[in-house]
PDB file of N, CA, C and O in Angstrom:
ATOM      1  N   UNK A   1      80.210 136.745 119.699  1.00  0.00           N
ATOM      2  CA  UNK A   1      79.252 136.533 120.774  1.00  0.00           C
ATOM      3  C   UNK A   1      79.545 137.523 121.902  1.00  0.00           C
ATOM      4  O   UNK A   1      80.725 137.717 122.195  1.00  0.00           O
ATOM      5  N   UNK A   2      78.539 138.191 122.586  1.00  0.00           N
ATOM      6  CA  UNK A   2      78.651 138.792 123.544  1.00  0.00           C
ATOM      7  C   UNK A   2      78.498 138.593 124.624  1.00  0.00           C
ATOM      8  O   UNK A   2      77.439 137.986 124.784  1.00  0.00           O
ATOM      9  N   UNK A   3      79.240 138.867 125.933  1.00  0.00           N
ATOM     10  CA  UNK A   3      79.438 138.368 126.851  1.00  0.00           C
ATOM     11  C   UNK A   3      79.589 138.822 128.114  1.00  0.00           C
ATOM     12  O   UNK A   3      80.768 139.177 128.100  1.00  0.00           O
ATOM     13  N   UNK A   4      79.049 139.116 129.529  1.00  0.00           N
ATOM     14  CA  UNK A   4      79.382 139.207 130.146  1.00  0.00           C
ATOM     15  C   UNK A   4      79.494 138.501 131.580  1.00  0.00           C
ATOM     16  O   UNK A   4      78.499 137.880 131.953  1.00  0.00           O
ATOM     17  N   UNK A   5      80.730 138.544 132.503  1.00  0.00           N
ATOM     18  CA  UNK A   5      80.829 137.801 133.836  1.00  0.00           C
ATOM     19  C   UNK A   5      80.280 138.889 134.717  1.00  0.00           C
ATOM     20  O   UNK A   5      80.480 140.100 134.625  1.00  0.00           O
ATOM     21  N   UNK A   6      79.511 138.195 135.633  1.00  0.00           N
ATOM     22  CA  UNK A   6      79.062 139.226 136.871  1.00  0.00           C
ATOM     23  C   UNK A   6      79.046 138.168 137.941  1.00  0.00           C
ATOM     24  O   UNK A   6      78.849 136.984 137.670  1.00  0.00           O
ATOM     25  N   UNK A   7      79.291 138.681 139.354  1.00  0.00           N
ATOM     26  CA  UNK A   7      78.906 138.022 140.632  1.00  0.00           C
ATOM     27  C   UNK A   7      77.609 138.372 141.252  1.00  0.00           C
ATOM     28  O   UNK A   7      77.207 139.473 141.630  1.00  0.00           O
ATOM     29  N   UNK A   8      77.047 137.233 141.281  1.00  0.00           N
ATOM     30  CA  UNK A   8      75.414 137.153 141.737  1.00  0.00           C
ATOM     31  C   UNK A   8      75.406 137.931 142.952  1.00  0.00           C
ATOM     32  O   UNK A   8      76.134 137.753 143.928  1.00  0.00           O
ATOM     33  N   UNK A   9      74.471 138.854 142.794  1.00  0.00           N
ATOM     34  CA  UNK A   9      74.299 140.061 144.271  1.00  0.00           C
ATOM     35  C   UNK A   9      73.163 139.326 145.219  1.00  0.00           C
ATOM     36  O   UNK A   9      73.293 139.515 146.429  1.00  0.00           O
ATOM     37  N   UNK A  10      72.256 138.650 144.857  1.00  0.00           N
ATOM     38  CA  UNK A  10      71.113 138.341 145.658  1.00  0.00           C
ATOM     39  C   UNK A  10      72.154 136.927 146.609  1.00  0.00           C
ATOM     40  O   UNK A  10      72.714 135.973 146.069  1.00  0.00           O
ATOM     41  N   UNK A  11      72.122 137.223 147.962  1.00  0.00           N
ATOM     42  CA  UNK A  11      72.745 136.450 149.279  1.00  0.00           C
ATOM     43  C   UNK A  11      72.370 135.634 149.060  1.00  0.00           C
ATOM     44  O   UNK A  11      73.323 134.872 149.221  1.00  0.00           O
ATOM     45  N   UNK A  12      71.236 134.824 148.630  1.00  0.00           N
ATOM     46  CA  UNK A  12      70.665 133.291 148.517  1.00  0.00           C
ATOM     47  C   UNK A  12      70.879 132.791 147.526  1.00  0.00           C
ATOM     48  O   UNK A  12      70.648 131.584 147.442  1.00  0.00           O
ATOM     49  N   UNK A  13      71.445 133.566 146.291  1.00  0.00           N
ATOM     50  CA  UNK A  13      71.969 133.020 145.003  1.00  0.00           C
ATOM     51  C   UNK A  13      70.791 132.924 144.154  1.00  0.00           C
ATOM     52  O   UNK A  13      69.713 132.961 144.748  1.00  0.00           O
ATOM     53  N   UNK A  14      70.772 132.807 142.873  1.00  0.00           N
ATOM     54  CA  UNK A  14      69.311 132.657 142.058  1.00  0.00           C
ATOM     55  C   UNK A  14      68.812 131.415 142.373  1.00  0.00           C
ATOM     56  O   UNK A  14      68.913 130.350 141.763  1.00  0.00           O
ATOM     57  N   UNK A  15      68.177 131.730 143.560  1.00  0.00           N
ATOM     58  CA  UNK A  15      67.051 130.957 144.024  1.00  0.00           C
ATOM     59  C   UNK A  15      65.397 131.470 144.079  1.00  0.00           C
ATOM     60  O   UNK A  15      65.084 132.614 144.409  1.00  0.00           O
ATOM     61  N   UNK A  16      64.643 130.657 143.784  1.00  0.00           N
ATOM     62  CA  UNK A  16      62.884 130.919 144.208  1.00  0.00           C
ATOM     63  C   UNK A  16      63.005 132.408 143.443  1.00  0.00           C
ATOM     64  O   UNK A  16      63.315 132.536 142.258  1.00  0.00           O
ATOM     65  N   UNK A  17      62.652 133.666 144.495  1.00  0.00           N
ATOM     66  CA  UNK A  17      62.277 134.846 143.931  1.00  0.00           C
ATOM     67  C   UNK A  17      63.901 135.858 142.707  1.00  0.00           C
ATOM     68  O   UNK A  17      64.085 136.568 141.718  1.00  0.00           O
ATOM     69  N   UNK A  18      64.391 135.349 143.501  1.00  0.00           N
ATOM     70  CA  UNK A  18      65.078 136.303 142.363  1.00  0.00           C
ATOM     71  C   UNK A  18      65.875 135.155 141.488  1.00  0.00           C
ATOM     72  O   UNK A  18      67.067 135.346 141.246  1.00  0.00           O
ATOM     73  N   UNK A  19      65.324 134.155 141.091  1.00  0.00           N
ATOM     74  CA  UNK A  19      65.855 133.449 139.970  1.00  0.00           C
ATOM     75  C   UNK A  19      64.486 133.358 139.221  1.00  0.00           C
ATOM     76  O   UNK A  19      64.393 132.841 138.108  1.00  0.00           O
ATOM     77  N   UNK A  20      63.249 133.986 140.017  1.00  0.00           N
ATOM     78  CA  UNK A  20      61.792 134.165 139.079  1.00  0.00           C
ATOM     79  C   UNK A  20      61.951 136.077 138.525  1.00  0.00           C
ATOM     80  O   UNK A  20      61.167 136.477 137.665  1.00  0.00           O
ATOM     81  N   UNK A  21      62.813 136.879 139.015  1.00  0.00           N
ATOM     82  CA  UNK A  21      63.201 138.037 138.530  1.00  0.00           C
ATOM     83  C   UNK A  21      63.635 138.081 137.808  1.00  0.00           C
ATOM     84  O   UNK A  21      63.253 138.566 136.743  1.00  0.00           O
ATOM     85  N   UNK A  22      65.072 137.384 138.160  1.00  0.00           N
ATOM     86  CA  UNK A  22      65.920 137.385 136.594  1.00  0.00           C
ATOM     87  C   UNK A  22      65.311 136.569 135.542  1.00  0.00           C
ATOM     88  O   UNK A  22      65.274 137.168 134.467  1.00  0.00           O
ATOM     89  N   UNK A  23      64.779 135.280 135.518  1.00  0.00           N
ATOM     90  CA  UNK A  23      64.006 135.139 134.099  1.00  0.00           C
ATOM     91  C   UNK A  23      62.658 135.754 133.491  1.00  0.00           C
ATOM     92  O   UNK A  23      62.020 135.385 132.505  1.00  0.00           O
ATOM     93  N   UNK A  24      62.389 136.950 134.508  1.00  0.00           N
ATOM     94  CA  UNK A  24      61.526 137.608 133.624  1.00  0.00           C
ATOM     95  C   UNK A  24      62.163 138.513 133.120  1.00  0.00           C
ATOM     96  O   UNK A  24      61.714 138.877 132.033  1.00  0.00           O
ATOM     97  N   UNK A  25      63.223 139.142 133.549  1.00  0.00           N
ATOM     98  CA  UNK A  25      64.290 139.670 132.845  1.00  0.00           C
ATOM     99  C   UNK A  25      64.458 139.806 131.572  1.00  0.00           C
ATOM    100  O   UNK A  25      64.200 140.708 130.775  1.00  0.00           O
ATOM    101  N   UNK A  26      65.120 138.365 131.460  1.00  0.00           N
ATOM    102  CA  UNK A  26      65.700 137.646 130.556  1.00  0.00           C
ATOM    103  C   UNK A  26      64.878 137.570 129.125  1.00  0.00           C
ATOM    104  O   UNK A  26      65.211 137.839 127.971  1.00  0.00           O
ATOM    105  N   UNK A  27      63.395 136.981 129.841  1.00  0.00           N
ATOM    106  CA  UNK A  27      62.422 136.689 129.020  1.00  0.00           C
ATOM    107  C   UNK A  27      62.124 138.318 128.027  1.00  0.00           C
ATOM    108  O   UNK A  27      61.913 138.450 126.822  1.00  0.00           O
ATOM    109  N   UNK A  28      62.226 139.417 129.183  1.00  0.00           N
ATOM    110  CA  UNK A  28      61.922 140.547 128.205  1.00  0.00           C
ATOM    111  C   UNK A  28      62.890 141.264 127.660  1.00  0.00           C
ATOM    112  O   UNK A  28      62.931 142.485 127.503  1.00  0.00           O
ATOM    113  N   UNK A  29      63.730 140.392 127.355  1.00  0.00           N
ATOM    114  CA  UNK A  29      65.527 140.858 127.126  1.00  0.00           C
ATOM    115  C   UNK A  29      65.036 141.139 125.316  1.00  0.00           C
ATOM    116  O   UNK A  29      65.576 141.987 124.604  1.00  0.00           O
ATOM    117  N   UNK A  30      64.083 140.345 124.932  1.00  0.00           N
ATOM    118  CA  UNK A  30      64.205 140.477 123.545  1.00  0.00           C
ATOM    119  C   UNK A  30      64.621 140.039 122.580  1.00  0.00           C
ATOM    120  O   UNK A  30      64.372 140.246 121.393  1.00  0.00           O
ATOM    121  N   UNK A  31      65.708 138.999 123.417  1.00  0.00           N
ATOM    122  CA  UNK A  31      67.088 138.422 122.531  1.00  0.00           C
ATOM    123  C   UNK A  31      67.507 136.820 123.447  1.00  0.00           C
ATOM    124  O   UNK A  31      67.804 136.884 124.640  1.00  0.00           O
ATOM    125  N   UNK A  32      67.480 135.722 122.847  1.00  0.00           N
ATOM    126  CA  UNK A  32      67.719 134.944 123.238  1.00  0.00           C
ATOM    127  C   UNK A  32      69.573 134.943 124.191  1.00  0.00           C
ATOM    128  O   UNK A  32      70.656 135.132 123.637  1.00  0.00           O
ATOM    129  N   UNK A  33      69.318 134.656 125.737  1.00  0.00           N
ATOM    130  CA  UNK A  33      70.160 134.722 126.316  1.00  0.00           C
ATOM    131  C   UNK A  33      70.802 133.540 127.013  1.00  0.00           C
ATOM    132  O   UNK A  33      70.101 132.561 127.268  1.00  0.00           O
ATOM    133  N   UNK A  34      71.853 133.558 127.281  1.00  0.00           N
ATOM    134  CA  UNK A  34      72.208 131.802 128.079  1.00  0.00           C
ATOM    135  C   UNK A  34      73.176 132.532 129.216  1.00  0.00           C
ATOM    136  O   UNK A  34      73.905 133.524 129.222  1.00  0.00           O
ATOM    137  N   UNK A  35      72.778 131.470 130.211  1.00  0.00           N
ATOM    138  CA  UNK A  35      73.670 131.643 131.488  1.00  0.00           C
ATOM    139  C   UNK A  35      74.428 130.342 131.903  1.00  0.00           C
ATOM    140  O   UNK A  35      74.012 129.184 131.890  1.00  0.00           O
ATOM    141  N   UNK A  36      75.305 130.692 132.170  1.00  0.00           N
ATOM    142  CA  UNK A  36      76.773 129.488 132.725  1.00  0.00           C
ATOM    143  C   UNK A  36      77.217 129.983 134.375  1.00  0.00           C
ATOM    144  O   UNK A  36      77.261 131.148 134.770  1.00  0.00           O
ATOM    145  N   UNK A  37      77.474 128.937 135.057  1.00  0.00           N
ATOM    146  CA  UNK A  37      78.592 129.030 135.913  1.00  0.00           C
ATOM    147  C   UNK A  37      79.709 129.084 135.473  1.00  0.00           C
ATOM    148  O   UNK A  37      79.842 128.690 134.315  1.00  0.00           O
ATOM    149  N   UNK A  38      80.612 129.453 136.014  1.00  0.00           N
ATOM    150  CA  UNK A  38      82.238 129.126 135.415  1.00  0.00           C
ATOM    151  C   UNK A  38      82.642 127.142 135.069  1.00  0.00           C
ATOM    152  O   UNK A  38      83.534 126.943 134.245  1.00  0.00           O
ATOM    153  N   UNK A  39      82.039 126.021 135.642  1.00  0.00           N
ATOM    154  CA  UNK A  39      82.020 125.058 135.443  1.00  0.00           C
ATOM    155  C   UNK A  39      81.243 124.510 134.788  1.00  0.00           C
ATOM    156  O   UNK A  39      81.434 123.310 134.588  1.00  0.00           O
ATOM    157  N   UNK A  40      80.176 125.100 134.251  1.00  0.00           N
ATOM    158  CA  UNK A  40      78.954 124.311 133.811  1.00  0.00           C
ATOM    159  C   UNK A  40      78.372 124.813 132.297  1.00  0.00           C
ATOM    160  O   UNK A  40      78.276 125.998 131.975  1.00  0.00           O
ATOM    161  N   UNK A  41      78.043 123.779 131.526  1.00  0.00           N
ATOM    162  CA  UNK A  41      77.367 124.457 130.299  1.00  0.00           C
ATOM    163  C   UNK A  41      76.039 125.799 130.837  1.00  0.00           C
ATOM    164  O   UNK A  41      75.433 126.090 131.868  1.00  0.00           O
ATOM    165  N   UNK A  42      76.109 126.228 129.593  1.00  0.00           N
ATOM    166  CA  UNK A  42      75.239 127.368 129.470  1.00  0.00           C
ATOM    167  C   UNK A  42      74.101 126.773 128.943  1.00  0.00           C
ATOM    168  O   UNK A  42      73.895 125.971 128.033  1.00  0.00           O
ATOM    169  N   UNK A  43      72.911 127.804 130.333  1.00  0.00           N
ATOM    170  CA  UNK A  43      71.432 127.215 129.774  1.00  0.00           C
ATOM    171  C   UNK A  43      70.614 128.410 129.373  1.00  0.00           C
ATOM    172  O   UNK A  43      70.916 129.562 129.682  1.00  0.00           O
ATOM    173  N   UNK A  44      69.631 128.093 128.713  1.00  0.00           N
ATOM    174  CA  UNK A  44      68.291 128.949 128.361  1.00  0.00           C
ATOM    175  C   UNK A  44      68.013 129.770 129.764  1.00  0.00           C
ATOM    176  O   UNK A  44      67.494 129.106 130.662  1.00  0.00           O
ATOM    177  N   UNK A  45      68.373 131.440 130.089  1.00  0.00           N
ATOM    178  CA  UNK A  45      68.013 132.376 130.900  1.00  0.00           C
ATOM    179  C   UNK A  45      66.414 132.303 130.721  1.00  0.00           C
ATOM    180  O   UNK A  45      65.927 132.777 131.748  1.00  0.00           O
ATOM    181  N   UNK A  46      65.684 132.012 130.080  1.00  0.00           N
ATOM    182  CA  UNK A  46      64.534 132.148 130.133  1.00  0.00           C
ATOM    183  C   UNK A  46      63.846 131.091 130.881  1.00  0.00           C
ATOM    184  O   UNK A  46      62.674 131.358 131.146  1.00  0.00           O
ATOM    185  N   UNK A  47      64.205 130.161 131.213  1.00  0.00           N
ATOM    186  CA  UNK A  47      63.707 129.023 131.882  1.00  0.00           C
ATOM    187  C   UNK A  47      64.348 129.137 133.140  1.00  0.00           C
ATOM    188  O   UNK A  47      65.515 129.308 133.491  1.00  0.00           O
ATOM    189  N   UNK A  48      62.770 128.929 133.990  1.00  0.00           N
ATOM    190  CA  UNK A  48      62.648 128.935 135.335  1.00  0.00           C
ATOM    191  C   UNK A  48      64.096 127.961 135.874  1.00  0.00           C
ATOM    192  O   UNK A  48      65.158 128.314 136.385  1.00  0.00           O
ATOM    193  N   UNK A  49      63.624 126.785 135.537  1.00  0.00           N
ATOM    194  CA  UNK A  49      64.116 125.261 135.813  1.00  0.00           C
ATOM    195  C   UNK A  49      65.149 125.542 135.310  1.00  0.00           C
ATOM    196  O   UNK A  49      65.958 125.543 136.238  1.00  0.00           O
ATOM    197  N   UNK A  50      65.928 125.925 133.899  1.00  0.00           N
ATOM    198  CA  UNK A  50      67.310 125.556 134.239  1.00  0.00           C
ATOM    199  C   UNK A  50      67.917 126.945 134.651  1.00  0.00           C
ATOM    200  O   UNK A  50      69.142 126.897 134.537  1.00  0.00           O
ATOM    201  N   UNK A  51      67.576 127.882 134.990  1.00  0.00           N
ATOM    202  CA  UNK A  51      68.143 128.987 135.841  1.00  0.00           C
ATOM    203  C   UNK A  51      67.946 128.128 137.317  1.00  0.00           C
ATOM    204  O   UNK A  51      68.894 128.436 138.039  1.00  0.00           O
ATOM    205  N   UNK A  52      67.366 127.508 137.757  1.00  0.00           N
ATOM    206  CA  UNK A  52      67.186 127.089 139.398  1.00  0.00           C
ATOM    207  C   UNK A  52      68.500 125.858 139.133  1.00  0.00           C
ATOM    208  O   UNK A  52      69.655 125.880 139.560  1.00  0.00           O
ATOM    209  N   UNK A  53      67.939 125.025 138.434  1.00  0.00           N
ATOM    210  CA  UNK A  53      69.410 123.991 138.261  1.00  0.00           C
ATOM    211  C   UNK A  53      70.845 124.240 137.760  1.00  0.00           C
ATOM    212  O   UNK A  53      71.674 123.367 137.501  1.00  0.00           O
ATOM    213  N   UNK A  54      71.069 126.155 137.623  1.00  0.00           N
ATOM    214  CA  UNK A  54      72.197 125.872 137.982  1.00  0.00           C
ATOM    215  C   UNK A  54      73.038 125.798 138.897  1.00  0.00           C
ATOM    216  O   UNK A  54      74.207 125.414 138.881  1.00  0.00           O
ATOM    217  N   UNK A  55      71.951 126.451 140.265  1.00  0.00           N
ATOM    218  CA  UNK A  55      72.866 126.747 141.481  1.00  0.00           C
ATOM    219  C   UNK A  55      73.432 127.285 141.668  1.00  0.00           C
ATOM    220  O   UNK A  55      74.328 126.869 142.403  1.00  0.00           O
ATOM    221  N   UNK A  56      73.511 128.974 141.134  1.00  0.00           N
ATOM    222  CA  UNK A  56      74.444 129.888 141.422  1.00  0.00           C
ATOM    223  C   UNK A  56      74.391 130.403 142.977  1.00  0.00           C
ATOM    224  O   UNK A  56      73.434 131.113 143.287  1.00  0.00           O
ATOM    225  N   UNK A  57      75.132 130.161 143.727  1.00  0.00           N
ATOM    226  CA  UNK A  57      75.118 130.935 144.991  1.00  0.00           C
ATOM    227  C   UNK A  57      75.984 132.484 144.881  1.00  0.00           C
ATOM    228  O   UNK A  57      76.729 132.890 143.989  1.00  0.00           O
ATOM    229  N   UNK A  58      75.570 133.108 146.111  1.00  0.00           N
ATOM    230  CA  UNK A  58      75.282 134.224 146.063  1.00  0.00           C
ATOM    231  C   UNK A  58      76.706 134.897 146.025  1.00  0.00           C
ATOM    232  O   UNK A  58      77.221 134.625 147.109  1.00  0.00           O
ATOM    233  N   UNK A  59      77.657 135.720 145.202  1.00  0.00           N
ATOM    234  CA  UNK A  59      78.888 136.328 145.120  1.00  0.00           C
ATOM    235  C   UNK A  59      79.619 135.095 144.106  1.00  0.00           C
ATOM    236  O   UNK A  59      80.847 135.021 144.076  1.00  0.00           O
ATOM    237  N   UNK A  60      79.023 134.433 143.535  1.00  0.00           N
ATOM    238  CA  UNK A  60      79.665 133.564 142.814  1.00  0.00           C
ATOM    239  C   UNK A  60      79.486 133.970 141.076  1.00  0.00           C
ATOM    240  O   UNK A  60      78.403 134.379 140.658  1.00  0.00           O
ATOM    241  N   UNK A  61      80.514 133.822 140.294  1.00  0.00           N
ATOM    242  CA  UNK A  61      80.212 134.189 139.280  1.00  0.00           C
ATOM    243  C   UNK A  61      79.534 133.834 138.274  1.00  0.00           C
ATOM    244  O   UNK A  61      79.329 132.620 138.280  1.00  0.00           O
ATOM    245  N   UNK A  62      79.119 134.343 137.456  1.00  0.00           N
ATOM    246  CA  UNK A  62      78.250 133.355 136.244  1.00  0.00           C
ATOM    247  C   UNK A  62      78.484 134.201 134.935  1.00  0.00           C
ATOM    248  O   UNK A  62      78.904 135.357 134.972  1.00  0.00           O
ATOM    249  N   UNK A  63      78.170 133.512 133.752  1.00  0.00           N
ATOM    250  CA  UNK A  63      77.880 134.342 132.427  1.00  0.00           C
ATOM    251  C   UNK A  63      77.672 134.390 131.488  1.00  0.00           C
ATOM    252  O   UNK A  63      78.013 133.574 130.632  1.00  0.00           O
ATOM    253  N   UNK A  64      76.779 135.768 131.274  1.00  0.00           N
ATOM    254  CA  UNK A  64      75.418 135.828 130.395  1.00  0.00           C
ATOM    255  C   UNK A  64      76.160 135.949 128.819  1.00  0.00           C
ATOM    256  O   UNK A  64      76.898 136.869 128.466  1.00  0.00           O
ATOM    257  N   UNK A  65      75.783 134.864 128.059  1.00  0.00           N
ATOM    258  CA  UNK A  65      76.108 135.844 126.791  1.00  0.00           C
ATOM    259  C   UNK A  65      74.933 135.527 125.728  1.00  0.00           C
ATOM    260  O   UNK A  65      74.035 134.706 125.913  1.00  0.00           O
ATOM    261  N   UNK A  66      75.110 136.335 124.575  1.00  0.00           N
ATOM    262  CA  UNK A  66      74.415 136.135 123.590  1.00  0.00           C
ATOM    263  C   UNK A  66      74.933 136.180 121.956  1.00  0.00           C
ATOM    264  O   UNK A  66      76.108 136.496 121.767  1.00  0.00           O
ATOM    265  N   UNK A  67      74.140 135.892 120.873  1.00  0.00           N
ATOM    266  CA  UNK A  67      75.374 136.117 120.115  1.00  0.00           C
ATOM    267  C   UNK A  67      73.899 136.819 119.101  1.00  0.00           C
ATOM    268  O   UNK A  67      74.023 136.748 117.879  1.00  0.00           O
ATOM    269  N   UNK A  68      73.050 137.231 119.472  1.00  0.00           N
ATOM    270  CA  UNK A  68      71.634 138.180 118.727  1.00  0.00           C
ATOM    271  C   UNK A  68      72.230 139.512 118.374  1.00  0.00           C
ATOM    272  O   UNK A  68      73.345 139.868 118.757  1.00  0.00           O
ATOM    273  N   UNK A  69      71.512 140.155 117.700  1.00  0.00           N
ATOM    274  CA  UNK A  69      71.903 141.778 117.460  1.00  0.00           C
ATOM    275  C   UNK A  69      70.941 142.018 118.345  1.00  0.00           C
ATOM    276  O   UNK A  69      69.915 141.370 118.554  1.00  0.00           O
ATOM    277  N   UNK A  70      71.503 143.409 119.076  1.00  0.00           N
ATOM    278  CA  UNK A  70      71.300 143.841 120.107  1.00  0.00           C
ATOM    279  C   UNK A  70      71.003 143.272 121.467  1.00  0.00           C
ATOM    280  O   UNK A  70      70.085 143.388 122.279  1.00  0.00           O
ATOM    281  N   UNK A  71      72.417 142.449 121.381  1.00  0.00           N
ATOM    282  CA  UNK A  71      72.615 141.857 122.934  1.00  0.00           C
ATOM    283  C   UNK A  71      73.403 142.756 123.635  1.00  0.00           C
ATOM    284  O   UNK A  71      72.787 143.430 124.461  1.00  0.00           O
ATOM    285  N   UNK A  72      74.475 142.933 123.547  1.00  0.00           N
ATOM    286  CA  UNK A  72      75.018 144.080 124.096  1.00  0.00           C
ATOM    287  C   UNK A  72      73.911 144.844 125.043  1.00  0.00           C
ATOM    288  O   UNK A  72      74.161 144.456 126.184  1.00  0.00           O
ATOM    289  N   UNK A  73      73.054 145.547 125.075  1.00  0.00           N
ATOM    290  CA  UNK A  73      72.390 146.038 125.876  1.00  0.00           C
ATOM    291  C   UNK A  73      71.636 145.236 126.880  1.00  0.00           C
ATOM    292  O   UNK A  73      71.661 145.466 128.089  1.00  0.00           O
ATOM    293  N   UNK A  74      71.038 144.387 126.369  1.00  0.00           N
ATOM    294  CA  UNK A  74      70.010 143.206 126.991  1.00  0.00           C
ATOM    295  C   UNK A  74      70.986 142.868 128.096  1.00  0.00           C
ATOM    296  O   UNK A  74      70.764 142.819 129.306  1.00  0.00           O
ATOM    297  N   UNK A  75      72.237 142.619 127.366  1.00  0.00           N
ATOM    298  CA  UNK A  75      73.281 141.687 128.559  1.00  0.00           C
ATOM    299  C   UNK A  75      73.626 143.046 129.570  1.00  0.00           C
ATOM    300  O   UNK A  75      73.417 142.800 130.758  1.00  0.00           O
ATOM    301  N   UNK A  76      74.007 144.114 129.347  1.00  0.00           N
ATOM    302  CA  UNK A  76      74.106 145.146 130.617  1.00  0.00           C
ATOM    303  C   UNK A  76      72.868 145.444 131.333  1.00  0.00           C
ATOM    304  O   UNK A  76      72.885 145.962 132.450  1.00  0.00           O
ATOM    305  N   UNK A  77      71.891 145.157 130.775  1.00  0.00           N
ATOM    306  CA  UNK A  77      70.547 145.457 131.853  1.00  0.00           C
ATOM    307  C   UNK A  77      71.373 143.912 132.472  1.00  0.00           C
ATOM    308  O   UNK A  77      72.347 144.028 133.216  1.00  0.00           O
ATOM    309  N   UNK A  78      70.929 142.728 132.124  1.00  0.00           N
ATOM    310  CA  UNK A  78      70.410 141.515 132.545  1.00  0.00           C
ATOM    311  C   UNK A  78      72.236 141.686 133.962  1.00  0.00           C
ATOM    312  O   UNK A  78      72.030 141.679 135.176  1.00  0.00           O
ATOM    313  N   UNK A  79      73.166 141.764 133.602  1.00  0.00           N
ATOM    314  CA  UNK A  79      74.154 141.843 134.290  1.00  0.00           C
ATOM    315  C   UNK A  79      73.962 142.771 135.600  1.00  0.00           C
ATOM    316  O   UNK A  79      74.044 142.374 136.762  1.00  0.00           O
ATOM    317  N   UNK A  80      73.621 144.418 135.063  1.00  0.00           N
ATOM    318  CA  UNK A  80      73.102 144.942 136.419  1.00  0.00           C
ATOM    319  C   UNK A  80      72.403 144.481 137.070  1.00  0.00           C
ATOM    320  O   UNK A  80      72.548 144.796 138.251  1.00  0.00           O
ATOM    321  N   UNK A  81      71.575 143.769 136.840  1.00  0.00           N
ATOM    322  CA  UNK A  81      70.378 142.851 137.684  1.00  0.00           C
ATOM    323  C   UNK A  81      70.699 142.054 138.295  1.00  0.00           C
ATOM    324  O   UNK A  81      69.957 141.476 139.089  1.00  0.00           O
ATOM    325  N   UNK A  82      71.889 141.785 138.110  1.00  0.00           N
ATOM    326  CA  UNK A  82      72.111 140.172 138.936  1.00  0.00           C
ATOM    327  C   UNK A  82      73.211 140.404 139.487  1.00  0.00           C
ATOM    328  O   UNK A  82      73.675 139.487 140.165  1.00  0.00           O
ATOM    329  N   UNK A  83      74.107 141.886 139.367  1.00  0.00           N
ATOM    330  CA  UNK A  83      75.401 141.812 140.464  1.00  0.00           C
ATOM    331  C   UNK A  83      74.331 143.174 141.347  1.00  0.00           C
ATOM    332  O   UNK A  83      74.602 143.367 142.532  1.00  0.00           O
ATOM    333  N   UNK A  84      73.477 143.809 140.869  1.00  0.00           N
ATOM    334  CA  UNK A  84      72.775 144.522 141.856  1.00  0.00           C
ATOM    335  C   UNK A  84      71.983 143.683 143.269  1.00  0.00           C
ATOM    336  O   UNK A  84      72.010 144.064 144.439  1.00  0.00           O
ATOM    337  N   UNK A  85      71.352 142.540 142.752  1.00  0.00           N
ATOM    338  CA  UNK A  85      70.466 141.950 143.259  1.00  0.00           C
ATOM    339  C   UNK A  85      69.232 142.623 143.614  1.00  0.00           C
ATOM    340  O   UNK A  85      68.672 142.662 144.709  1.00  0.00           O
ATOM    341  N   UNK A  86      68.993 143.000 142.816  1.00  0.00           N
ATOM    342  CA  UNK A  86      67.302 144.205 142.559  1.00  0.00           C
ATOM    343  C   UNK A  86      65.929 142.736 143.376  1.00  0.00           C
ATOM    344  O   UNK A  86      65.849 141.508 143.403  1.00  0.00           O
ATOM    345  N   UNK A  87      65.390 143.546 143.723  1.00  0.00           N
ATOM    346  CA  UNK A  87      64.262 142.737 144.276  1.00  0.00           C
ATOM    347  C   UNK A  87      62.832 143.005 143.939  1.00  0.00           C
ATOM    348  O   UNK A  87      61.872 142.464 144.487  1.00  0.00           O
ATOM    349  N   UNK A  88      62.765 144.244 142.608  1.00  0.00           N
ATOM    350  CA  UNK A  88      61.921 144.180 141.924  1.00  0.00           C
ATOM    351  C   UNK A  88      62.636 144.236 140.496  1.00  0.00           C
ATOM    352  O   UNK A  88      63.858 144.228 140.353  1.00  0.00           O
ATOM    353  N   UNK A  89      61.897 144.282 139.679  1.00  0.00           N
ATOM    354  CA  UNK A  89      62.407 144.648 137.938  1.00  0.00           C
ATOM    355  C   UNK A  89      62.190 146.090 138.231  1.00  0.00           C
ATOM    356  O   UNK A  89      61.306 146.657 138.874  1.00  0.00           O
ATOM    357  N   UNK A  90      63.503 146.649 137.422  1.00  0.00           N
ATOM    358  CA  UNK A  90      63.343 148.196 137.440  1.00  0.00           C
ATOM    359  C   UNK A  90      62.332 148.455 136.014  1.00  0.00           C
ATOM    360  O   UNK A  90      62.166 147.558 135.187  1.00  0.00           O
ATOM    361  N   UNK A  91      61.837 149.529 135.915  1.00  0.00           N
ATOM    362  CA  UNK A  91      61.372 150.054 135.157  1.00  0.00           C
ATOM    363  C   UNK A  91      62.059 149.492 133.113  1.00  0.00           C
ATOM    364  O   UNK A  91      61.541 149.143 132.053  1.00  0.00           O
ATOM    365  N   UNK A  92      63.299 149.721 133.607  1.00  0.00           N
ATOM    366  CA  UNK A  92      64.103 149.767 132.307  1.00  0.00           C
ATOM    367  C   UNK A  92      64.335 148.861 131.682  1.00  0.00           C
ATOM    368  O   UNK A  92      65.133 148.909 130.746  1.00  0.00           O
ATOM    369  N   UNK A  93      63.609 147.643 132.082  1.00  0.00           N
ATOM    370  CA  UNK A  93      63.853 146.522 131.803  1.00  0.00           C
ATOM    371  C   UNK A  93      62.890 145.766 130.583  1.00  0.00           C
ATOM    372  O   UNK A  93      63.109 144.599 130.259  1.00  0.00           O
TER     373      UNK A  93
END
């Protein structure tokens, strides 16, 4: 399974707009993805609702993994995105 930890860049934490960024992200990741806090099971990145219920605040860590072929990439976009705190989707996504 592939995996990576990143600290959430967006100051408000994946809340409202950039927890509606990152699951469109996610959604066009290609590859089924899950996100964890360090305490908490891992949920479906593609869902609004349980990306909002996990409560990541902002510099706190979380992490994405997958265990699809060709996650590895999906997870370094989806990781830059969320220790960048991008406030649009880049192009590359």
């Amino acid at each position: 399974m592939a995996e990576r930890r990143v600290n959430v860049g967006w100051a408000e934490g994946l809340h409202a707009r950039p927890a509606s960024i990152f699951v469109r992200a996610a959604t066009a990741a290609g590859v089924p993805v899950t996100i964890a806090k360090a305490d908490g099971n891992p949920v479906n990145a593609a869902s609004m609702l349980a990306v909002l219920g996990l409560g990541a605040q902002g510099g706190e860590e979380i992490t994405l993994a997958s265990d699809a072929e060709g996650a590895d990439a999906a997870l370094d976009r989806l990781a830059k995105l969320v220790a960048d705190g991008l406030e649009e989707l880049p192009e590359t996504v």
